[in-house]
C-alpha positions in Angstrom: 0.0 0.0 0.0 1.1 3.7 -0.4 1.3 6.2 2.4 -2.6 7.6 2.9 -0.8 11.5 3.3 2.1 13.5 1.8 5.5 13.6 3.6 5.8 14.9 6.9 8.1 17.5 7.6 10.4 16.4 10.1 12.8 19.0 12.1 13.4 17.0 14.6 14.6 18.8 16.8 13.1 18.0 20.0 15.1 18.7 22.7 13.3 18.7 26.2 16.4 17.0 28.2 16.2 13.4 27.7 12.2 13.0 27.0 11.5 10.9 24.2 11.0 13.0 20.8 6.9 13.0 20.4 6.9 13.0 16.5 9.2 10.2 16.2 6.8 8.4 19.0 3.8 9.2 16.7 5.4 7.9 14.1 6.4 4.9 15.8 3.0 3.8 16.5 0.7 5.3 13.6 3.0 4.9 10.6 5.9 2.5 11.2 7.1 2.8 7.5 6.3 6.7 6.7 7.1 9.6 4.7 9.3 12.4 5.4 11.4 15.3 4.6 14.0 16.8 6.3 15.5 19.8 7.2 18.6 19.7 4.4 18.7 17.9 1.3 16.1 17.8 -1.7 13.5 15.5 -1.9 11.5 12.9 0.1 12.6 9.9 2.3 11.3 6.9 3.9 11.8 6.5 7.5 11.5 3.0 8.8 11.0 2.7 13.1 9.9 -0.9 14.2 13.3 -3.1 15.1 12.6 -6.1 12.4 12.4 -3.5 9.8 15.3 -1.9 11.1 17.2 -4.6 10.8 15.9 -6.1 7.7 16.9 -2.5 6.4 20.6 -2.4 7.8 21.2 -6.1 7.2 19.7 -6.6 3.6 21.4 -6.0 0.4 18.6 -5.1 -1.2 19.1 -1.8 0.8 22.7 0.2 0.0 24.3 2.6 1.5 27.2 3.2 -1.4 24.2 4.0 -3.7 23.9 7.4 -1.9 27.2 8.7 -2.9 26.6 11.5 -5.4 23.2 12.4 -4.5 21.6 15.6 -2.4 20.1 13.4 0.1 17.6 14.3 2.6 19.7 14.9 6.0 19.5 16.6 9.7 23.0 18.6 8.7 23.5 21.6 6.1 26.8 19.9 5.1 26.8 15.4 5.0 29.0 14.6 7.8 29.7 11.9 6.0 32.9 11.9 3.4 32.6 9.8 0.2 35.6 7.3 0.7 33.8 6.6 4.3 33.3 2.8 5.6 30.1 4.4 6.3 29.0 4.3 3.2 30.2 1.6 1.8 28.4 -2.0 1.1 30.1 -5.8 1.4 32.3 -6.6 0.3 34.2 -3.9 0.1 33.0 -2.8 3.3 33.9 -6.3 4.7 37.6 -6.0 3.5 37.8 -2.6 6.0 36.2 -3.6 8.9 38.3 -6.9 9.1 41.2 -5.1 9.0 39.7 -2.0 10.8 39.0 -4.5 13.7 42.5 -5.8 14.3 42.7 -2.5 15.9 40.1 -2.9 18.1 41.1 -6.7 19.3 41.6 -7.6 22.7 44.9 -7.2 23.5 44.3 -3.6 22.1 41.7 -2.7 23.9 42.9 -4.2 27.4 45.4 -1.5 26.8 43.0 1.4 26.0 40.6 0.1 29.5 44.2 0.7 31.3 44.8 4.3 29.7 41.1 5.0 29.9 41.1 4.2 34.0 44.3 6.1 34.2 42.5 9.3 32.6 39.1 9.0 34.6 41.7 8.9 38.0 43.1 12.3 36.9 40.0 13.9 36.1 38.3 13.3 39.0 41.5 13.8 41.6 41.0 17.4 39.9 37.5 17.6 40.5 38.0 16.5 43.8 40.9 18.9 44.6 38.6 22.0 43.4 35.7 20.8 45.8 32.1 20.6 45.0 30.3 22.1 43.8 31.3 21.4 40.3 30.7 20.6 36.6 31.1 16.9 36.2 29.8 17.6 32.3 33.6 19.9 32.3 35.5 17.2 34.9 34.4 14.6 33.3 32.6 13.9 30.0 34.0 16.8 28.1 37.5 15.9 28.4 37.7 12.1 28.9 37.1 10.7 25.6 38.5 13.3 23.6 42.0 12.2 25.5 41.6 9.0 25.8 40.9 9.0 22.0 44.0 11.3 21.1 45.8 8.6 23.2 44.8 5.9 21.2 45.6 7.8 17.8 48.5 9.1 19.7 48.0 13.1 18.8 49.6 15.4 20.5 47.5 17.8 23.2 48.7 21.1 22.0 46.0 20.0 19.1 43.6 18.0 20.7 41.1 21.3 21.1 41.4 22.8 17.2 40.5 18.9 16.4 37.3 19.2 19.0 36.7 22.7 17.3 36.2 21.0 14.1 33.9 17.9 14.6 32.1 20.2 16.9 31.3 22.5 13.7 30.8 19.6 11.6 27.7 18.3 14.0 25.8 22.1 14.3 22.2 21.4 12.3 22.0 25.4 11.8 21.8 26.7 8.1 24.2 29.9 8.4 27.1 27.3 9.9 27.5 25.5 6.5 30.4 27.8 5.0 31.9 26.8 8.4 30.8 23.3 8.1 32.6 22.4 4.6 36.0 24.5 6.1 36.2 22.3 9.1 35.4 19.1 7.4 38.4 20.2 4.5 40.9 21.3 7.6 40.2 17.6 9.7 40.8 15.7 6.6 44.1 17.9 5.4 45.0 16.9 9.2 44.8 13.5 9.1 45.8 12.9 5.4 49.4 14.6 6.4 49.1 12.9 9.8 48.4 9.1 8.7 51.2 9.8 6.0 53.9 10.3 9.1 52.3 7.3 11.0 52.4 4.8 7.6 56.5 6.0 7.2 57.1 5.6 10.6 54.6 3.2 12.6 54.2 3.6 16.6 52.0 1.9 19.0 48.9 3.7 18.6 45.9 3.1 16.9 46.5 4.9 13.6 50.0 2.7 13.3 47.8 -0.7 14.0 45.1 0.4 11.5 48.3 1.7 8.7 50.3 -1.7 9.4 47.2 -4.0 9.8 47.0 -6.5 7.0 44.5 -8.8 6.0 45.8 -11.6 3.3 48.0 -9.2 1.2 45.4 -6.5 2.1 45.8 -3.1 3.4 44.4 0.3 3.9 45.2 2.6 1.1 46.1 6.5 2.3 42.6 8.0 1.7 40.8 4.5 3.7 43.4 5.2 6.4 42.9 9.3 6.1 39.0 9.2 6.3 39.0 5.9 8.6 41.3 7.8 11.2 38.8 10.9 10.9 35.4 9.1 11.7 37.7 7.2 14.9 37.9 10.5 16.3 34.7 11.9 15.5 32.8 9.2 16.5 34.9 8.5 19.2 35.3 11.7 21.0 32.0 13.5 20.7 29.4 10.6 20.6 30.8 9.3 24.5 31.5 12.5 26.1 27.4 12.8 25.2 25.9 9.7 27.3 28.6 10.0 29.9 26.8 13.2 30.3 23.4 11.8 29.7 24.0 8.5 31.8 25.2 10.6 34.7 21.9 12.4 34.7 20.1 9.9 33.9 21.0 8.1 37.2 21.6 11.5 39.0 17.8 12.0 38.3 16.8 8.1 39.6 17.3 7.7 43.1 16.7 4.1 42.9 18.9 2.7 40.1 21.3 4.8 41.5 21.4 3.2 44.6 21.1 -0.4 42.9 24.2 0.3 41.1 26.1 2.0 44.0 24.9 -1.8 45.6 25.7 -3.9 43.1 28.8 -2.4 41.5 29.2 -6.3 39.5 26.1 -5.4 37.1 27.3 -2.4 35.6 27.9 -3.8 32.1 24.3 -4.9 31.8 23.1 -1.6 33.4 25.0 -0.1 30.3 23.1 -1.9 28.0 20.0 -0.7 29.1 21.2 3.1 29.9 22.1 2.5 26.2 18.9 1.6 25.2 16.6 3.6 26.8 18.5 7.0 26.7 17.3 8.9 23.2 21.0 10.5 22.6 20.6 12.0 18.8 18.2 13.6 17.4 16.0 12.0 13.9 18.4 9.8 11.8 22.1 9.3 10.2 23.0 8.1 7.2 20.8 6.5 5.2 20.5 3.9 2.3 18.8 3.8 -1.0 16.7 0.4 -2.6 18.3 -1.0 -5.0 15.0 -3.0 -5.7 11.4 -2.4 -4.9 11.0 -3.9 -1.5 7.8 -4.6 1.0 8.0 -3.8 4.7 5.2 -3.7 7.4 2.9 -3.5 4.3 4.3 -0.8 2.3 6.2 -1.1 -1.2 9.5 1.0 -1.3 10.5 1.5 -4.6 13.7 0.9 -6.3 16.1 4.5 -6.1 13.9 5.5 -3.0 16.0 6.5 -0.3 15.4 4.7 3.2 16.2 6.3 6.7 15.8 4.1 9.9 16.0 4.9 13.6 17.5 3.3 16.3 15.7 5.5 18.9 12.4 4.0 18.1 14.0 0.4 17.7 15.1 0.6 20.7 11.3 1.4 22.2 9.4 -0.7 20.3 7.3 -3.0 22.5 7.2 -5.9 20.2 10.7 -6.7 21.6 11.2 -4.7 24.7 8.1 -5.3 27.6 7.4 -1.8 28.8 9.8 -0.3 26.6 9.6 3.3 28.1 10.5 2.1 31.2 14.4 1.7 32.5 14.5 -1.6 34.5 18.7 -1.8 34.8 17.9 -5.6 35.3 16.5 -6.0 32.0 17.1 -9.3 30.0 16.1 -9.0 26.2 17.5 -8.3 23.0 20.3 -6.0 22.0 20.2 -1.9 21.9 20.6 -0.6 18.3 22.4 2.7 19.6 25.5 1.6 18.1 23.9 0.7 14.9 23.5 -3.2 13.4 24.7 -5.2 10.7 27.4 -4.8 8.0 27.6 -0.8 9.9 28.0 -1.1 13.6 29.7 1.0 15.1 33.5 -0.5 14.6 34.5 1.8 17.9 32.0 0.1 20.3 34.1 -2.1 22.6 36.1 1.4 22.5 32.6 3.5 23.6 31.7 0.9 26.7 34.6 0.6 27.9 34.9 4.1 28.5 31.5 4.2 29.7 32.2 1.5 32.1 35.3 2.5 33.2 33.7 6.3 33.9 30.6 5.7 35.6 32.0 2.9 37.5 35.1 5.1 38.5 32.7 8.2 39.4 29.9 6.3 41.4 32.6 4.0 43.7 34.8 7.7 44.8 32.0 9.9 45.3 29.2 7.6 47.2 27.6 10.8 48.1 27.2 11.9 44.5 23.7 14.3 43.7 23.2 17.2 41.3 23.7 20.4 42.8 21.0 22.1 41.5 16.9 21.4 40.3 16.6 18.6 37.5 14.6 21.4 35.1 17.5 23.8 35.8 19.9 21.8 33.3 20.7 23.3 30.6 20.4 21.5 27.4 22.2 21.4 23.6 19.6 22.6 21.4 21.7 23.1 18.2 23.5 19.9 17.2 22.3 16.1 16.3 23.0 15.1 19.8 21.6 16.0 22.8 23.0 16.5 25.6 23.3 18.5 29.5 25.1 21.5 28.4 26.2 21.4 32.3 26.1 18.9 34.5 26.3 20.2 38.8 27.2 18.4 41.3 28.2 17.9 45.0 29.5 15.3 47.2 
């Protein structure tokens, strides 16, 4: 069947701290296939919200990502975030090629490392917080600067250029119109970085990440320079800004829930499965990402997407739907069920995951076993709130102790 209406406009840009965004809810519920347009980008899209379709969308060939190269496609951004040569927009199997070899850098022994460096971070930041008393601004202490470090650790860049690098994806992310000119500057600068950057680390291989992913072989494969420059500038993109947000959002979520706060500060041991359901239930972006285009006419929930259409999905409303979660706006830490899309599925999950909990973990954990005292220092509908970029997110975060 076709769509009874025309496209909905969709700003989404719902930002009432961490409330769930109303329109996506609607159409959640009322049309699970729908659609939309955007703010940026010509034309129409599909936006797909029930968790089989999701997955059927980010798991199905029929569906491509590659096959958006090229094309104005409807977005949340003025400029794509996204850079042609990205594993983000690539299908299998060349896509299958990089993240075998892209994961080498995330293996075990790798990222036993990283959980050391990451602990030895979180220490310092909080013996800092702790030295300048309460209260303060765990959002500053704490989820600002920990993953942006721990980050430039892992790609081993220097700190004297850790902020202009921050300054840059930050400009990248900002949904406004008159920040585009800014937008396509930054997005040229980061990649003139990291393309003379990768060069140094491919001549003269260290022990960070950027070395492991330059020197990584699979077969007689390897990264060429432009895989390698865009690869290392979507690790610290997505691996800077997207944590320092839920460390921020996890903190108030529990700051703001007296009794999973205490469960956790009781039973320290389920942590990891707390994360998974923090993970699911918090709505941490705004809309959708990237999306893919039908290579073929294709049926889901009842209605026919034609071939060249281009398909958006979201993870929010996966992760609420209450065909697979039981009282799926409700945040039961002790939750057994099926796994949170918030770091995507299929051939595109997010490659920096392990990387992402980890840090989580390792924060939250930290923070909740030295300050047992832990509250927000001011009123819940005080906070502050981004109200500009995809993500959303405490633009302060008070506390005392």
């Amino acid at each position: 069947m076709e769509p009874a209406t025309g496209a909905r406009l969709c700003p989404f840009d719902y930002a009432e701290a961490l409330e769930f965004d109303p329109v996506l809810r609607h159409l959640m519920n009322e049309e699970p296939v729908s659609r939309i347009r955007l703010p940026h980008g010509e034309g129409e899209a599909w936006l797909v919200t029930g968790y089989d379709d999701v997955r059927t969308v980010t798991t199905d060939r029929r569906f491509s990502r590659h096959a958006i190269i090229g094309r104005d496609f409807p977005r949340m951004t003025p400029e794509p975030i996204v850079q042609d040569e990205a594993i983000n927009v690539m299908d299998p199997p060349a896509s299958s090629r990089l993240r075998s070899l892209i994961s080498k850098g995330f293996a075990p022994r790798h990222m036993e490392r990283m959980r050391v460096r990451t602990q030895h971070v979180v220490d310092g930041l909080l013996d800092r917080m702790e030295e300048q008393g309460a209260p303060a601004d765990l959002f500053a202490h704490l989820a600002a600067p920990l993953p942006l470090t721990t980050i430039c650790e892992v790609l081993d860049i220097p700190e004297a250029e850790q902020a202009q690098l921050r300054t840059y994806a930050r400009t990248m992310m900002d949904t406004t119109v008159e920040n585009k000119p800014n937008a396509i500057q930054a997005k040229a600068d980061l990649r003139a970085y990291f393309a003379e950057l990768t060069a140094e680390r491919r001549a003269n291989p260290g022990d960070d990440l950027i070395s492991a992913l330059a020197t990584a072989r699979d077969g007689d494969e390897i990264l060429d320079d432009q895989e390698l420059t865009v690869m290392a500038m979507v690790l610290l993109i997505t691996g800077q800004d997207t944590t320092t947000y839920e460390i921020g959002n996890i903190a108030y979520t529990l700051l703001t829930r007296p009794d999973e706060l205490a469960m956790l500060r009781e039973r320290p041991d389920m942590l990891p499965q707390a994360m998974d359901e923090l993970l699911r239930f918090i709505p941490f972006r705004k809309g959708v990402g990237i999306p893919r285009v039908a290579l073929e006419d294709v049926e889901l929930s009842g209605v026919r997407i034609k071939e060249g259409d281009i398909v958006h999905v979201s993870y929010l409303t996966a992760n609420r739907d209450p065909r697979k979660f039981e009282d799926p706006d409700v945040l039961d830490l002790e939750r057994q069920g099926p796994s949170n899309m918030t770091f995507g599925w299929g051939g595109h999950h997010c490659l920096g995951a392990p990387l992402a909990a980890t840090e989580l973990e390792v924060a939250i954990g930290t923070l909740l076993k030295r300050f047992p005292a832990l509250k927000l220092a001011a009123p819940a509908e005080e906070i502050r709130w981004n109200r500009t970029s995809i993500w959303r997110y405490p633009l302060e975060l008070p506390v005392t102790w």
